[in-house]
C-alpha positions as CSV (number, residue, x, y, z in Angstrom):
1,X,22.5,-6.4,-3.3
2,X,21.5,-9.8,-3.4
3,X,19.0,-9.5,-1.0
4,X,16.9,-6.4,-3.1
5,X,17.7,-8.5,-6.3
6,X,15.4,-11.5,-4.2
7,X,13.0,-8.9,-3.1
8,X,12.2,-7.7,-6.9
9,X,12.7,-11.2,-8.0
10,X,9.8,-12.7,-5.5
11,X,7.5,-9.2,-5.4
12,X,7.8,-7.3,-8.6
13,X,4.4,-6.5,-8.8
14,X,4.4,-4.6,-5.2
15,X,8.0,-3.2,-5.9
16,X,6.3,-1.0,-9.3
17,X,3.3,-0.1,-7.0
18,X,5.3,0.8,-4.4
19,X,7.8,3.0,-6.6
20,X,4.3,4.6,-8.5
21,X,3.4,5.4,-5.5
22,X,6.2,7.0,-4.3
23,X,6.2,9.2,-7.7
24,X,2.7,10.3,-7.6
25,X,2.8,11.3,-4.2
26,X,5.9,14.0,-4.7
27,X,4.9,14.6,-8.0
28,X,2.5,18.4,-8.5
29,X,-1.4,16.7,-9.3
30,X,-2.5,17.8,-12.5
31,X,-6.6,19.8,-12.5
32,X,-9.3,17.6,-13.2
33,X,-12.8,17.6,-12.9
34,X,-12.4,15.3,-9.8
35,X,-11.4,18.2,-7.7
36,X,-15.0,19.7,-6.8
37,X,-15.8,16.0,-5.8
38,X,-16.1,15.8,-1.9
39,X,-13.3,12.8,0.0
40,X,-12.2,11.5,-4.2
41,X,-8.5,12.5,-3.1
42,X,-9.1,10.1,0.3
43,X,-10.8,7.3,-1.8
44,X,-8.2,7.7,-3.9
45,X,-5.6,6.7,-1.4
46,X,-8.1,3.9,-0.2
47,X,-7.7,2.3,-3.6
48,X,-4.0,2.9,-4.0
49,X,-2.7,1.3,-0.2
50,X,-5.5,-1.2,-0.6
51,X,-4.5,-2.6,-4.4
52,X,-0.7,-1.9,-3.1
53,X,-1.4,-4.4,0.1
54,X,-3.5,-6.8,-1.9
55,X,-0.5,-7.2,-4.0
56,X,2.1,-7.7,-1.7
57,X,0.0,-10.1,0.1
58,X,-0.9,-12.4,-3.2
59,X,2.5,-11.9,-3.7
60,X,3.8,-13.3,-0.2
61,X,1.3,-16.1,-0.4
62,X,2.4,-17.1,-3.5
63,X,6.1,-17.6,-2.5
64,X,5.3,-19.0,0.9
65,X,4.0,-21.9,1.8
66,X,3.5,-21.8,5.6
67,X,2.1,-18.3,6.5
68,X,2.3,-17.6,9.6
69,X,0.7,-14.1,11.1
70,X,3.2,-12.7,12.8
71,X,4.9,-12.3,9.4
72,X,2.0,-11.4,7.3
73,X,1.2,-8.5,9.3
74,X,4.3,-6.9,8.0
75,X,2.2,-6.9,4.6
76,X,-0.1,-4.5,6.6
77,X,2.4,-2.4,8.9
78,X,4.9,-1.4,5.7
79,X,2.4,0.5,3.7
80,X,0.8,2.2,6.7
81,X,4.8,3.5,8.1
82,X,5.1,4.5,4.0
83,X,2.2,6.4,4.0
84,X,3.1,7.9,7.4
85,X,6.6,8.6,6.0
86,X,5.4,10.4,2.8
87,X,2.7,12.2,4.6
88,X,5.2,13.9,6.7
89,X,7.6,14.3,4.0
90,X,4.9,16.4,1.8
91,X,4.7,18.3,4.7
92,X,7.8,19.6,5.3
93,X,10.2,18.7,2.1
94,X,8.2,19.7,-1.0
95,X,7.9,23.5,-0.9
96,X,4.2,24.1,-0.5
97,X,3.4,21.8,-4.2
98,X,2.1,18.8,-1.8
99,X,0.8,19.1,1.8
100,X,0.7,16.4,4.5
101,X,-2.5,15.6,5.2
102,X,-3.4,12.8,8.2
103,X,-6.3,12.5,7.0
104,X,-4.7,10.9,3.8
105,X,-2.6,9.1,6.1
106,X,-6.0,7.5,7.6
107,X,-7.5,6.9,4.2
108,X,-4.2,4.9,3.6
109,X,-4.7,2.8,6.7
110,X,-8.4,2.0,5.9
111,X,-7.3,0.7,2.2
112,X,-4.2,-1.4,3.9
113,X,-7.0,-2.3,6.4
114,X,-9.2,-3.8,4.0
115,X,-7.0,-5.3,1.8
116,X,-5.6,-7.3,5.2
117,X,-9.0,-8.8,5.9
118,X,-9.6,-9.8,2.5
119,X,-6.0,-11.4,2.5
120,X,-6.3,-13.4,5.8
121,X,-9.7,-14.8,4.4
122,X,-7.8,-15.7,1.2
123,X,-5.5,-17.3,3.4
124,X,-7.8,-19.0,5.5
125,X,-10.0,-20.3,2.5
126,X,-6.7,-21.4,1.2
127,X,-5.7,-23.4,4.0
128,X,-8.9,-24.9,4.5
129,X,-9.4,-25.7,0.7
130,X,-5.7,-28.0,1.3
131,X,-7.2,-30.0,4.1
């Protein structure tokens, strides 16, 4: 218990967009206008894994002083197994109302992808900007 109460203590931010996401992705998607518009469910999912990494990472800079990369990439690999996870999950656990798609599952690498680079040249900018 203690350690989830120091995970939503130091990341609240990525915590909600990791629990929205969670929702919209089991939840039926409402009819809009958007649906004749060709890939706006894959940008979509671009815009929610890459705002969901660049939060966790501004997040993990914040509370962490030395930043090292073979913990930051964590801030990369967790959303992309999450979006594996619920991919497969739509799949096979939601009756036909959601379907797995990889190609979703690629979109959500691409925005984690992006929102990675951007964070390691926050971080590098950072660094330099202490010297």
């Amino acid at each position: 218990m203690k350690y989830s109460n120091r995970i939503t203590s130091k990341y609240p931010l990525s915590c909600l967009c990791i629990i929205i996401i969670w929702i919209l992705c089991f939840c039926t998607p409402p009819h809009t206008p958007l649906d004749n518009v060709a890939l706006a469910d894959k940008w979509t999912h671009i815009i929610m894994y890459g705002g969901t990494c660049s939060i966790i990472l501004l997040e993990y800079i914040k509370c962490h002083n030395d930043i090292k990369l073979g913990h930051i990439i964590w801030v990369w690999l967790i959303p992309v197994a999450m979006g594996g996870l619920i991919e497969i999950l739509q799949a096979h656990c939601t009756n036909g109302r959601r379907s797995g798609d990889w190609i979703d599952f690629i979109a959500n690498i691409i925005g984690a992808t992006i929102a990675f680079f951007i964070g390691l040249l926050i971080i590098r900018v950072r660094k330099n900007t202490k010297k």
